[in-house]
KEVO-171084 format. One line per field, with one value per residue (C-alpha): residue in three letters; x, y, z. Coordinates in nm, 2 decimals. Layout:
<nukols>
residu Ala:...
u X:...
v Y:...
w Z:...
</nukols>
This chain:
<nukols>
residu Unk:Unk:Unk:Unk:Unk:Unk:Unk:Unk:Unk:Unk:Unk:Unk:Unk:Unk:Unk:Unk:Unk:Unk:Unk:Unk:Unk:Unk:Unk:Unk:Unk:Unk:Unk:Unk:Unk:Unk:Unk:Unk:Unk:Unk:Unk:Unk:Unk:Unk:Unk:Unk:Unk:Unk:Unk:Unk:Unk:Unk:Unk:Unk:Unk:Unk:Unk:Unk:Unk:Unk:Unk:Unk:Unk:Unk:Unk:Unk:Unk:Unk:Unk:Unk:Unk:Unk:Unk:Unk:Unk:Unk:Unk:Unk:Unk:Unk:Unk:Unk:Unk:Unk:Unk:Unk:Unk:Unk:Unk:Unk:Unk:Unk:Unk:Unk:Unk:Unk:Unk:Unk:Unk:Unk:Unk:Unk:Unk:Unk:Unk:Unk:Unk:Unk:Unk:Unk:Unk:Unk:Unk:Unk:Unk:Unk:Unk:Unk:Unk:Unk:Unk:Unk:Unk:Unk:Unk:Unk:Unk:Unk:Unk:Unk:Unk:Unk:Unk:Unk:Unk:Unk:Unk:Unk:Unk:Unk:Unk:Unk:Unk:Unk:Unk:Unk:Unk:Unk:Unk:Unk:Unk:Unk:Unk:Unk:Unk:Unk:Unk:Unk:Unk:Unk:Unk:Unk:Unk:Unk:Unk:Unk:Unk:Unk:Unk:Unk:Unk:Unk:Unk:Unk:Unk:Unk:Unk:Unk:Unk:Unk:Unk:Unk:Unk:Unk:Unk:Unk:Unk:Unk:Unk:Unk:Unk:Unk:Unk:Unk:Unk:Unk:Unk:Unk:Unk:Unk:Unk:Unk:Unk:Unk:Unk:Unk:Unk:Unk:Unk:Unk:Unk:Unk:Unk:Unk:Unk:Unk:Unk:Unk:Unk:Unk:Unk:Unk:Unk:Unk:Unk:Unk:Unk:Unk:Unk:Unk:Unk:Unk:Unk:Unk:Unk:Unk:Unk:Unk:Unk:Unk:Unk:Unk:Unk:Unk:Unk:Unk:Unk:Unk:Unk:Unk:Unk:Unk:Unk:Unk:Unk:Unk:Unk:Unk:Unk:Unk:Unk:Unk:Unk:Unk:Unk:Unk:Unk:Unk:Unk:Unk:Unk:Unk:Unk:Unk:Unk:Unk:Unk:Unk:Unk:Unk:Unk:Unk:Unk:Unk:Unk:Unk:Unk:Unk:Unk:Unk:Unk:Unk:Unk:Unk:Unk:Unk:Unk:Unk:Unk:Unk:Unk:Unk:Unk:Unk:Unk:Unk:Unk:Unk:Unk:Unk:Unk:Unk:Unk:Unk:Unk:Unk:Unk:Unk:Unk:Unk:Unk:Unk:Unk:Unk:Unk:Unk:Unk:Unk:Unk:Unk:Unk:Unk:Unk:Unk:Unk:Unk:Unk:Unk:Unk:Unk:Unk:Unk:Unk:Unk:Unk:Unk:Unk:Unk:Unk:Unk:Unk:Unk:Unk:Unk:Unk:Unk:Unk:Unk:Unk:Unk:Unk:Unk:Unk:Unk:Unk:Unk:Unk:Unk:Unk:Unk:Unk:Unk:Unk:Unk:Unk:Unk:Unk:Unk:Unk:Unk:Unk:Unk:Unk:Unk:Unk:Unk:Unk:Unk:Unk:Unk:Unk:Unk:Unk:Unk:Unk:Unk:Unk:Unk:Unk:Unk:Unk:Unk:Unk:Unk:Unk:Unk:Unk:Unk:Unk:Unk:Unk:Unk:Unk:Unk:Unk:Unk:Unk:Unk:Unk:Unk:Unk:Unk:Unk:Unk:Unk:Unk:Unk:Unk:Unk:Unk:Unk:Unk:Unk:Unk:Unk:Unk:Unk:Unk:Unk:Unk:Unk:Unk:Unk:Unk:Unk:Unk:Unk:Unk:Unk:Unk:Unk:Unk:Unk:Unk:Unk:Unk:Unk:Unk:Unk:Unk:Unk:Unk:Unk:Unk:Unk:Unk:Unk:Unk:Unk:Unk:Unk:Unk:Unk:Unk:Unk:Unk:Unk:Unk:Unk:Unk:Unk:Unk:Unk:Unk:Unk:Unk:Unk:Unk:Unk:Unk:Unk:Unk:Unk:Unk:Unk:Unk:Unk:Unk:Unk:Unk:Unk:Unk:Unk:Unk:Unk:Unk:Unk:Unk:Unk:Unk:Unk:Unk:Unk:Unk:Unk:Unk:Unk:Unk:Unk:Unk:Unk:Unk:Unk:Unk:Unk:Unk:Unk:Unk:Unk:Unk:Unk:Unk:Unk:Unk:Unk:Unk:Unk:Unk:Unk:Unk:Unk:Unk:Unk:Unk:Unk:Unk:Unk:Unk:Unk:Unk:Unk:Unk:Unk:Unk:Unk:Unk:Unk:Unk:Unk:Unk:Unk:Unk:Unk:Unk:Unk:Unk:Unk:Unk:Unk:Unk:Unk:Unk:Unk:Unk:Unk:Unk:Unk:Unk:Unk:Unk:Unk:Unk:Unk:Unk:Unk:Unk:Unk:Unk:Unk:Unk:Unk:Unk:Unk:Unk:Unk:Unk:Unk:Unk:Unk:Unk:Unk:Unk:Unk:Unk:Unk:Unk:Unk:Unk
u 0.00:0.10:0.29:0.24:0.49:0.37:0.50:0.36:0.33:0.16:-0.11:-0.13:-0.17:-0.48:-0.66:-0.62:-0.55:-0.18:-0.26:-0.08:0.25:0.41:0.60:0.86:0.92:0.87:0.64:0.55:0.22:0.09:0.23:0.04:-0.28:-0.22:-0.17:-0.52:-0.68:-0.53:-0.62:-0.99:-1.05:-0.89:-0.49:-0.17:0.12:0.37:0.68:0.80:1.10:1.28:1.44:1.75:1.66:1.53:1.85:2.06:1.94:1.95:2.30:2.47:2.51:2.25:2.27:2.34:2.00:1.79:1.51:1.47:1.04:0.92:0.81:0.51:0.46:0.11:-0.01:-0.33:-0.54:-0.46:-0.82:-0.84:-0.69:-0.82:-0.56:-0.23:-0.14:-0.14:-0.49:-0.67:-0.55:-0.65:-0.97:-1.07:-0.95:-1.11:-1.45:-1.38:-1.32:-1.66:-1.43:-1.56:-1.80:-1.82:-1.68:-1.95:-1.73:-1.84:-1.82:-1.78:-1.94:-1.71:-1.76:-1.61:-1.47:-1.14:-1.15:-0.93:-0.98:-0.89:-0.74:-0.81:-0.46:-0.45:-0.67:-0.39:-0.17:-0.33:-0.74:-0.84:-0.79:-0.98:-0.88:-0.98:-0.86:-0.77:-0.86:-0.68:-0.46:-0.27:0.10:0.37:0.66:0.47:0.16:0.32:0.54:0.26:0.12:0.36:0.42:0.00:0.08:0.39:0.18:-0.08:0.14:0.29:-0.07:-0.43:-0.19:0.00:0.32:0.15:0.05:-0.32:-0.33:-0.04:-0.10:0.06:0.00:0.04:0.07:-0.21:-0.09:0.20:-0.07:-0.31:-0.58:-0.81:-0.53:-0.49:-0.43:-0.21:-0.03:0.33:0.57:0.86:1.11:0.74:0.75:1.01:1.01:1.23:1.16:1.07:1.40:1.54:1.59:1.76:1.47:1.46:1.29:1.13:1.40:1.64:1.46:1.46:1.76:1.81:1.61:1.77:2.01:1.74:1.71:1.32:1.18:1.39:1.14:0.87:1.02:0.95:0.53:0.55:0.96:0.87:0.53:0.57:0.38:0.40:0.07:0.15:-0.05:-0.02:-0.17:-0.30:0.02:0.21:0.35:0.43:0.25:0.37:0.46:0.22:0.32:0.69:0.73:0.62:0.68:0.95:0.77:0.42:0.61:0.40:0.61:0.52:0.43:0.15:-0.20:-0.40:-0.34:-0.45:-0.44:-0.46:-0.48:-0.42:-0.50:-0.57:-0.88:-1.14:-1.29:-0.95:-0.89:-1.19:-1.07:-0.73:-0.84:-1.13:-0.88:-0.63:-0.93:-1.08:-0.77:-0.63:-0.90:-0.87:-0.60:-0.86:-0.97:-1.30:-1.31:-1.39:-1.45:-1.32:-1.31:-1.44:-1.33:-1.46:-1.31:-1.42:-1.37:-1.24:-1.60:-1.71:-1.92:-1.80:-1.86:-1.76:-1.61:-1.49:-1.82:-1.79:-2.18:-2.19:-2.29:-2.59:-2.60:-2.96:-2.87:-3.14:-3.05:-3.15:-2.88:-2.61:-2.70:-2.71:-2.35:-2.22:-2.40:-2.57:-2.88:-2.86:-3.15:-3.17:-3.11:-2.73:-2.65:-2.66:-2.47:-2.19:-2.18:-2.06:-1.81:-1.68:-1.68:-2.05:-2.33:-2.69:-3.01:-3.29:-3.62:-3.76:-3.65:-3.58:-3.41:-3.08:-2.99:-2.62:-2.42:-2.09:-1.86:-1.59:-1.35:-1.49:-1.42:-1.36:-1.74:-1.96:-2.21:-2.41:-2.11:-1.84:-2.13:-2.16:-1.83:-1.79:-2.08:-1.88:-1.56:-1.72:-1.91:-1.55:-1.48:-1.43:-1.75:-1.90:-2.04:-1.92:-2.25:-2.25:-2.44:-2.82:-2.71:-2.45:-2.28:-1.98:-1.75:-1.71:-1.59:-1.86:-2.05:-1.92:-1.56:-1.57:-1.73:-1.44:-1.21:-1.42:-1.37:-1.04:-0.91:-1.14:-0.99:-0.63:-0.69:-0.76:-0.46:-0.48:-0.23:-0.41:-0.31:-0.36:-0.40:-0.42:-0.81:-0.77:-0.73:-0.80:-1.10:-0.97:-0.93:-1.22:-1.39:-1.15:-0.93:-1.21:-1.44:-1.75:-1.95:-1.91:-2.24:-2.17:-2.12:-1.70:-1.66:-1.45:-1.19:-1.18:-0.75:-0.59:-0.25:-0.18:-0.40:-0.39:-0.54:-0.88:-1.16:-1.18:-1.26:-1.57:-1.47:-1.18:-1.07:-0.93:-0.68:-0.62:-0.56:-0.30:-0.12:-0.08:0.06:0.31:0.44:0.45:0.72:0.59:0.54:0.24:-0.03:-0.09:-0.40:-0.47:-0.73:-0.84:-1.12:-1.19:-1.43:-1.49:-1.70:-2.03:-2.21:-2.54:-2.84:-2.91:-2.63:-2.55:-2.23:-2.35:-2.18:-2.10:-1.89:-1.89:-1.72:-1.63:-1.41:-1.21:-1.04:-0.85:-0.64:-0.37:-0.28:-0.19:-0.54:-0.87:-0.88:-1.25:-1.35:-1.14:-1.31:-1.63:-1.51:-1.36:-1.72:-1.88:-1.61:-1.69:-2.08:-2.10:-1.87:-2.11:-2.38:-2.60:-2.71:-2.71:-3.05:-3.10:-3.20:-3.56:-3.58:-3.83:-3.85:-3.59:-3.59:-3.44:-3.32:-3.02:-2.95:-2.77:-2.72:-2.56:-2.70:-2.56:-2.45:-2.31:-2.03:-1.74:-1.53:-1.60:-1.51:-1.86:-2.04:-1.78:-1.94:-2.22:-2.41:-2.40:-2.75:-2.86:-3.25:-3.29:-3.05:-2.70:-2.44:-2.16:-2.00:-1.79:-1.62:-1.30:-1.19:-1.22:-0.87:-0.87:-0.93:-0.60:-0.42:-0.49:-0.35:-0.06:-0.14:0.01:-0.24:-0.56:-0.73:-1.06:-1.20:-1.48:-1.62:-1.87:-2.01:-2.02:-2.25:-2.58:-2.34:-2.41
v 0.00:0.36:0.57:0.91:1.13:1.46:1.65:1.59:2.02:2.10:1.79:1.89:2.25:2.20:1.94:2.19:1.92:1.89:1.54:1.66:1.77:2.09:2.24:2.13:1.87:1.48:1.35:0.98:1.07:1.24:0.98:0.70:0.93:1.02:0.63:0.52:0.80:0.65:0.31:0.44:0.57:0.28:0.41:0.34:0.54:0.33:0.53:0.85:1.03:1.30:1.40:1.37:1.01:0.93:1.01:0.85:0.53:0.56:0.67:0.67:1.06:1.35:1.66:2.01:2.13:1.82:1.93:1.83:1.84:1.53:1.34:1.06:0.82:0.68:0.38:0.46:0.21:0.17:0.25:0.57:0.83:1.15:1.06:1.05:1.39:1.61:1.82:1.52:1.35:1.65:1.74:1.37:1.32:1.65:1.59:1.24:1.41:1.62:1.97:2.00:1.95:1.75:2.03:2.09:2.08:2.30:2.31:2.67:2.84:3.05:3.30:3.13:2.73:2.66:2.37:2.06:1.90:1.52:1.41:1.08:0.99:0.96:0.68:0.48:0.51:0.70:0.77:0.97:1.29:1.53:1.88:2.13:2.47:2.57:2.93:3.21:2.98:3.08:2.85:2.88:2.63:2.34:2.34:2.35:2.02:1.88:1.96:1.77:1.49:1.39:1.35:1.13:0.94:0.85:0.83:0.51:0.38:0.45:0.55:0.22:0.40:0.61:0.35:0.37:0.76:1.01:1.40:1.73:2.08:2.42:2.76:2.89:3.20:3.10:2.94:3.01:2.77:2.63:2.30:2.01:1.66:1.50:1.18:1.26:1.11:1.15:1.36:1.62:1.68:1.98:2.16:2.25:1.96:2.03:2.25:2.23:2.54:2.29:2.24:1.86:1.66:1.31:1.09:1.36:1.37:0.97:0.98:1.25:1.09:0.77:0.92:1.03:0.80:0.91:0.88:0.62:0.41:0.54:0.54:0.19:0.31:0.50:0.50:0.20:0.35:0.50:0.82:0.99:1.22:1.55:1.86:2.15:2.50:2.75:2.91:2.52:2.54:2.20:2.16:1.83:1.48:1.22:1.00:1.11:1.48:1.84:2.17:2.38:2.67:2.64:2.51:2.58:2.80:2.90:3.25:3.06:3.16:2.95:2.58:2.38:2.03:1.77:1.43:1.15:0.77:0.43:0.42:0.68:0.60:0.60:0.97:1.11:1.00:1.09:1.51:1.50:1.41:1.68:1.94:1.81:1.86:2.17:2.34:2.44:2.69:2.89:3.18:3.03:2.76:2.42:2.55:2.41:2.55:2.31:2.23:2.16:1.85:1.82:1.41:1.33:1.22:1.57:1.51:1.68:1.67:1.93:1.76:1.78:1.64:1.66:1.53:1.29:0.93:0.79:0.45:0.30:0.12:-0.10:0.03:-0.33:-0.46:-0.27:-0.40:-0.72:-0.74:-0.48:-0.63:-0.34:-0.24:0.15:0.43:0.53:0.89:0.74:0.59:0.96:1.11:0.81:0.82:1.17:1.16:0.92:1.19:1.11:1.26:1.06:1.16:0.97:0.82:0.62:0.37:0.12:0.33:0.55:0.79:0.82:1.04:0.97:1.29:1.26:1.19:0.86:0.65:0.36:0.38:0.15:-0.08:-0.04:-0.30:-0.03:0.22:-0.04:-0.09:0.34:0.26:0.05:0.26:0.59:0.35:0.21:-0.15:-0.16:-0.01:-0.31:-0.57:-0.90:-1.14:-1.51:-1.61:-1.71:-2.05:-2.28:-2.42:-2.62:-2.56:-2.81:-2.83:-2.64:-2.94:-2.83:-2.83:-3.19:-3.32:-3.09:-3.32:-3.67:-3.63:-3.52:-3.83:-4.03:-3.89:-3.91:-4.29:-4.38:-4.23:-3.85:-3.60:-3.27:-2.95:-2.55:-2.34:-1.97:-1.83:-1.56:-1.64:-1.43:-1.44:-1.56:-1.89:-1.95:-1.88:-1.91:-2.16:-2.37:-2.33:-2.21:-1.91:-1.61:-1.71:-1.35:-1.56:-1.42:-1.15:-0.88:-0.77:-0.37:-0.31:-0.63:-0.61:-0.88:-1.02:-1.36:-1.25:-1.04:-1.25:-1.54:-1.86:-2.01:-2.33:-2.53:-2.72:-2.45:-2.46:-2.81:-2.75:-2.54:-2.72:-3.00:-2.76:-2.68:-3.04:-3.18:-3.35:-3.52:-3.91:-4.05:-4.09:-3.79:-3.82:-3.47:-3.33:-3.04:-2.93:-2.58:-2.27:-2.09:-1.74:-1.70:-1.40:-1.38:-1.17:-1.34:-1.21:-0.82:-0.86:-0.95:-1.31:-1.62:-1.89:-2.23:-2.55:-2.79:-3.12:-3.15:-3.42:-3.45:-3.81:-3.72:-4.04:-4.16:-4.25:-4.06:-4.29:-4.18:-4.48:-4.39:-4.03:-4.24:-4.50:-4.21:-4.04:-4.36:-4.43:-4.06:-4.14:-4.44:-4.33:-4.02:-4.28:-4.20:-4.46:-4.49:-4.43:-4.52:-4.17:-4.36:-4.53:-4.33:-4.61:-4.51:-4.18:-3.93:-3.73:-3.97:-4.15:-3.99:-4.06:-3.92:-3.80:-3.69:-3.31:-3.08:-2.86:-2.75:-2.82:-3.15:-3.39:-3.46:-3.75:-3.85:-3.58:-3.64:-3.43:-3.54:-3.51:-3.52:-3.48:-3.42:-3.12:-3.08:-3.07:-3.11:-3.29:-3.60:-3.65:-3.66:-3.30:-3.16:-3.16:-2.80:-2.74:-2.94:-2.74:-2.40:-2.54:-2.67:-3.04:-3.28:-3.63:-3.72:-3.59:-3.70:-3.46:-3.41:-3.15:-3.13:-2.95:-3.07:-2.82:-3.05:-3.29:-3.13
w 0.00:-0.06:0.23:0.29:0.41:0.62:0.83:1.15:1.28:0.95:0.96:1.31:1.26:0.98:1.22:1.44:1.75:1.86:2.11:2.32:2.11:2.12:1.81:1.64:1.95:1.97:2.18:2.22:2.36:2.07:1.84:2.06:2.06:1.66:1.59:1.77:1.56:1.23:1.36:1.42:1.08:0.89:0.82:0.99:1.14:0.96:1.13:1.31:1.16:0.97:0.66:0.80:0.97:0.70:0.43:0.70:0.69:0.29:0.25:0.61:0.53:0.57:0.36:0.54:0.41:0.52:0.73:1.09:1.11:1.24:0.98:0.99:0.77:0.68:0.52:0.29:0.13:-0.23:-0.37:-0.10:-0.40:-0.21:0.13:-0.12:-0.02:0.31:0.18:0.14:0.47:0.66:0.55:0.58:0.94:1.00:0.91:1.12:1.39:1.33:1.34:0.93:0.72:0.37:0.12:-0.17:-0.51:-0.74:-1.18:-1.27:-1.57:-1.72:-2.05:-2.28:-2.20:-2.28:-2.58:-2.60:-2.99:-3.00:-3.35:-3.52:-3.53:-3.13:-3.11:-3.24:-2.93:-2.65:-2.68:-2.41:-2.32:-2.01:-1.91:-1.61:-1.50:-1.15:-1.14:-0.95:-0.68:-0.48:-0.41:-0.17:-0.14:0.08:-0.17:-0.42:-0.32:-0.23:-0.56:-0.73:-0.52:-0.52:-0.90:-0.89:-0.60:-0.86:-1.15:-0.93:-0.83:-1.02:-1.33:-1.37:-1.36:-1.67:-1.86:-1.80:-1.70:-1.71:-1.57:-1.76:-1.53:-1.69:-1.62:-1.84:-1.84:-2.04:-2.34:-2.55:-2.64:-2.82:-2.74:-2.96:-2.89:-3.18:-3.26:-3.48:-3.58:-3.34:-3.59:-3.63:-3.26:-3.14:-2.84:-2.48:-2.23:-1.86:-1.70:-2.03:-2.30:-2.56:-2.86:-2.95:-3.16:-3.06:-3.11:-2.99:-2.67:-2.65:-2.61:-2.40:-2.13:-2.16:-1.90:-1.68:-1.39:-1.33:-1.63:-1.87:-1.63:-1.88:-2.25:-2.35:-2.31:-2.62:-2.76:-3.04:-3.14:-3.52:-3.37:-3.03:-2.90:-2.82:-2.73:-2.89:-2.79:-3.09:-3.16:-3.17:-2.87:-2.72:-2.39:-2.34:-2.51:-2.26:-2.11:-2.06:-2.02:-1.99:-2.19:-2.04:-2.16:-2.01:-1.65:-1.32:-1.07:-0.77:-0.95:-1.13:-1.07:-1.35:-1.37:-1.65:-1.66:-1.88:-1.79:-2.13:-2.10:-2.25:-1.97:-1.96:-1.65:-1.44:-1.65:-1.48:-1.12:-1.14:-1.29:-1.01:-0.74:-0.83:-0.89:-0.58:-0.32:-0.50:-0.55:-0.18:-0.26:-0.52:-0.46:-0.52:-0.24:-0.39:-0.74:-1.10:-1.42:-1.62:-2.06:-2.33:-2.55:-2.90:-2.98:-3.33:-3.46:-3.38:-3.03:-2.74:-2.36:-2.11:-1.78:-1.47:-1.38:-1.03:-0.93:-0.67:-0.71:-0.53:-0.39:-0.22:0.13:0.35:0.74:0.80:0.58:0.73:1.06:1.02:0.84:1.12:1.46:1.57:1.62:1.45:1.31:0.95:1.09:1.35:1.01:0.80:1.09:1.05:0.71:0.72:0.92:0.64:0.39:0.26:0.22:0.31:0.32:0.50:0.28:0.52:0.81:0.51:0.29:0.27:-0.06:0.02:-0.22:-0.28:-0.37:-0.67:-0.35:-0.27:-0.56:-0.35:-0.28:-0.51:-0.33:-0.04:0.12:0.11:0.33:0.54:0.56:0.63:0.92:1.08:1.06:1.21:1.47:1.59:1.55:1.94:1.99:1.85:2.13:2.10:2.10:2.11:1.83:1.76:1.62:1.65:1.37:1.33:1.02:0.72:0.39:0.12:-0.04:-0.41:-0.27:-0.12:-0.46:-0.65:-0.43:-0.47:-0.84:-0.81:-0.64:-0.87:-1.20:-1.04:-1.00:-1.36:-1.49:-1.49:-1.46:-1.30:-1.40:-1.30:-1.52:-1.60:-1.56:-1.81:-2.21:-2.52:-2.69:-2.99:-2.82:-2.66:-3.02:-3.33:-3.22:-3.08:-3.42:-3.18:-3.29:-3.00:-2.71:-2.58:-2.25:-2.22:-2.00:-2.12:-1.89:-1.94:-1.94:-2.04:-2.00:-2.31:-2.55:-2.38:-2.10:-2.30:-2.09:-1.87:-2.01:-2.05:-2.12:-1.90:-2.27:-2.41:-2.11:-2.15:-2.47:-2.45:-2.17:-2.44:-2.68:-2.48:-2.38:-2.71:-2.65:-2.38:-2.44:-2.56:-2.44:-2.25:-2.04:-1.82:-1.62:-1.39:-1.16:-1.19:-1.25:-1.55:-1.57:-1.76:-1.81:-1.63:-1.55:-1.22:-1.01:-0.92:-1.06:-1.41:-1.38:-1.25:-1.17:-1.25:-1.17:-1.42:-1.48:-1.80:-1.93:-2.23:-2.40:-2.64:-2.83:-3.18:-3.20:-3.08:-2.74:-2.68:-2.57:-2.29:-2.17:-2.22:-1.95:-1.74:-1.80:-1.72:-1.41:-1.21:-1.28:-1.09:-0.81:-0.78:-0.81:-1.10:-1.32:-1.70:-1.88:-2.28:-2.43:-2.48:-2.16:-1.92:-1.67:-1.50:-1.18:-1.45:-1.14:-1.07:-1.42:-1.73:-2.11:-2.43:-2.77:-3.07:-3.04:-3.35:-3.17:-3.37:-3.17:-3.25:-3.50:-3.68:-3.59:-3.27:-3.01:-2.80:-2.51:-2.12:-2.01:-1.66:-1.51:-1.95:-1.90:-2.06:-1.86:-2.10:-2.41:-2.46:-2.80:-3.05:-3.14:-3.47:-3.66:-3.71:-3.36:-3.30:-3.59:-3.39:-3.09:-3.28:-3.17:-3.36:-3.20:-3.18:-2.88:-2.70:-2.47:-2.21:-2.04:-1.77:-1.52:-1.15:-0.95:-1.05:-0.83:-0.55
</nukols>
């Protein structure tokens, strides 16, 4: 988790409570008081020290001009964006503590908006682009470090080390829009880098930076790429080359009173929360409390959309719920006075219903299980009565794990090798590879890092699969298996999808071995105890018998597949894979598969 390093007089000083302390002196009292505050709302003191401490311990040697201010360092939740930097800390504590109240951000409306114009060319190599203005602010030397530091904090975090989200600040001042947003190629783009007055082209500037020990880090993200993005203001002056580096001419000093930002990104979504996290803490310093100037972006197919949008989020919680997953007994109305001391705003409906609104802050905050997970901070985990409970249970294994394991053992018996595989794959082999047509039953994963890792499967054969492909050499026959879940898109759960577990089994021989899978088929049936019914046979209790008929998948070689049905429902497929199927895998045997799913087991 991220640490946060403040100094411990100027949190104090904001909070306006010293525990204790005096200035610019250690005391272990207000440390031990501080700590229980941070373990209260959900943080940890992670250590007391100094500049000079800490360049000590780094290098054995601290520099004439290293500070002495008593240093603490806090460890913040990875998903709490709004505590990376000392504003955001305080504020939050404060209105903890009850000594503040929830700040209202505001979206000005100026004259004229500022425009940002996307190009088509960008949505080659970086898509997204969102912009706001900070209006008449007001630095000195600690906000402005701060300023700096909450970017290279979420540069390092949200941002992927700027792969998903990279930040460019700029004195406005210094520009003159309408700005563009352009993709180049590299020998196109010249400007001065950041504390630089050298003009350099793109591959000049590559190689530059190839001696800079902060940001070589980030070359590789765009250094191959045929084009670069850049943004340019009206008059072509370079405001910066995302992800890597900033103008030297637009450069924020502490003489800067209009900041625009511009925030590029391969994800929209985390765009938006890393601008309204910097708009949100630094707004503070605005002569306008709390206010952003909002701009316009004109996309390349000609829509456009004005953002910051700073309006909060509303999520509908049942009181009843939250007590019963907390353990205590609480009013609608003790639950809205919690929830604000959690940064939340929550208005009362009734006794059954809460309307809490979640501020631009809060993006941690989705469900109605991260409020009642806020409750239960601001009531104090201590504060909680332990209970014995109504019922008294005794733990055991979950009914679908001990049949996971039952089949396991089984499948192990006759011959099989299990494997693990990877959950994820790319869509191309779920569908291609495997000759099926596209069920829309994948879930996409929004920011794959690689294509063979798009969606997670949907069928455990396609791991198999590729497990043989990569032990080719491996002698024959190769007989595999493995007890595992896949993920299916559904309407029935709140998530939009489920899990489910399956067994796979796959023979790779010289021949198609499928009387073997059939036996294995036949082999887990009767240790499960279900009986074998003829397809026309309804003599027999269908609940607890099974039978095969002829099934057309593609995977499939034609006329060697067949369905598993159970209680006259399918619950998978037996049969000798289709040849092309083999070919995609790069397979050079026979292979008979099957496929089932065990929850009916259950």
């Amino acid at each position: 988790m991220p640490v946060v390093n403040v100094i411990r007089d100027d949190l104090f000083e904001r909070l306006g409570e010293w525990f204790g302390a005096e200035p610019k002196k250690q005391s272990s009292e207000a440390d031990k008081r501080f700590d229980e505050l941070c373990f209260n709302f959900g943080i940890e003191l992670d250590d007391v020290t100094s500049e000079k401490q800490m360049q000590r311990k780094e290098t054995g040697i601290a520099s004439s001009d290293a500070s002495d201010d008593i240093l603490y360092k806090i460890e913040i939740p990875a998903n709490r964006y709004d505590l990376l930097c000392i504003e955001g800390l305080a504020r939050a504590l404060k209105i903890f503590l009850e000594k503040d109240s929830v700040p209202q951000y505001r979206v000005t409306s100026p004259p004229k908006l500022e425009q940002m114009i996307v190009k088509p060319e960008v949505l080659k190599i970086r898509p997204h682009v969102v912009c706001a203005v900070l209006r008449n602010i007001k630095f000195n030397e600690k906000n402005y470090k701060s300023f700096i530091d909450l970017q290279e904090k979420l540069h390092q975090n949200v941002c992927r080390k700027r792969t998903l989200v990279s930040i460019g600040t700029h004195d406005l001042d210094t520009i003159t829009g309408p700005f563009t947003y352009e993709a180049l190629p590299p020998n196109e783009i010249k400007f001065a880098p950041l504390n630089n007055t050298t003009v350099m082209d793109g591959n000049q500037l590559m190689a530059h930076l190839d001696n800079d020990h902060h940001l070589k880090a980030y070359l590789p993200i765009i250094r191959d790429s045929p084009i670069y993005p850049v943004i340019y203001d009206s008059n072509r002056i370079v405001l910066s080359l995302p992800p890597i580096i900033n103008g030297n001419h637009s450069k924020i000093t502490l003489n800067t009173k209009n900041v625009f930002i511009e925030v590029t990104a391969t994800d929209a979504t985390k765009a938006e929360v890393v601008l309204n996290t910097i708009c949100a803490m630094f707004s503070e310093y605005c002569e306008d409390k709390y206010t952003t100037e909002p701009v316009e972006i004109i996309l390349s197919d000609g829509s456009k959309k004005v953002l910051p949008d700073f309006t909060p989020r509303v999520v509908d919680v049942v009181p009843n719920y939250i007590n019963s997953c907390v353990g205590v007994n609480l009013s609608a109305d003790s639950m809205a006075k919690y929830v604000q001391k959690m940064g939340l705003s929550a208005v009362v409906k009734s006794d059954e219903l809460l309307h809490v609104a979640v501020p631009i802050t809060r993006t941690d905050v989705f469900h109605a299980c991260d409020v009642m997970e806020d409750v239960a901070i601001a009531y104090g985990f201590n504060n909680i009565k332990m209970d014995n409970p109504k019922t008294l249970t005794v733990g055991k294994t979950q009914p679908l794990n001990k049949v996971s394991d039952l089949i396991r053992a089984e499948v192990a018996l006759a011959g099989y090798t299990e494997i693990l595989t990877f959950a994820l794959c790319s869509r191309q082999e779920i569908y291609n590879f495997m000759r099926r047509p596209d069920d829309g039953l994948a879930v996409s994963i929004a920011n794959p890092q690689t294509k063979e890792f798009q969606v997670p499967r949907t069928s455990l054969l396609v791991s198999a699969l590729k497990t043989l492909a990569n032990n080719k050499d491996h002698s024959l026959p190769m007989k595999i298996f493995e007890v595992s879940d896949v993920v299916l898109k559904t309407q029935s759960t709140d998530v939009g999808a489920q899990n489910q577990r399956r067994l796979v089994a796959v023979v790779c021989d010289k021949s198609s071995a499928f009387q073997v899978v059939h036996g294995l088929l036949d082999r887990v049936m009767l240790m499960l105890r279900i009986s074998w019914k003829g397809a026309n046979n309804n003599n027999n209790n269908s609940q607890y018998s099974y039978y095969l008929q002829p099934s057309e998948d593609p995977a499939f070689f034609p006329g060697m597949c067949a369905d598993v049905i159970l209680a006259n429902q399918k619950i998978g497929t037996v049969g000798v894979l289709h040849p092309e199927v083999l070919k995609n895998y790069e397979i050079p045997n026979a292979c008979s598969a099957l496929e089932i799913n065990i929850e009916p087991f259950v």
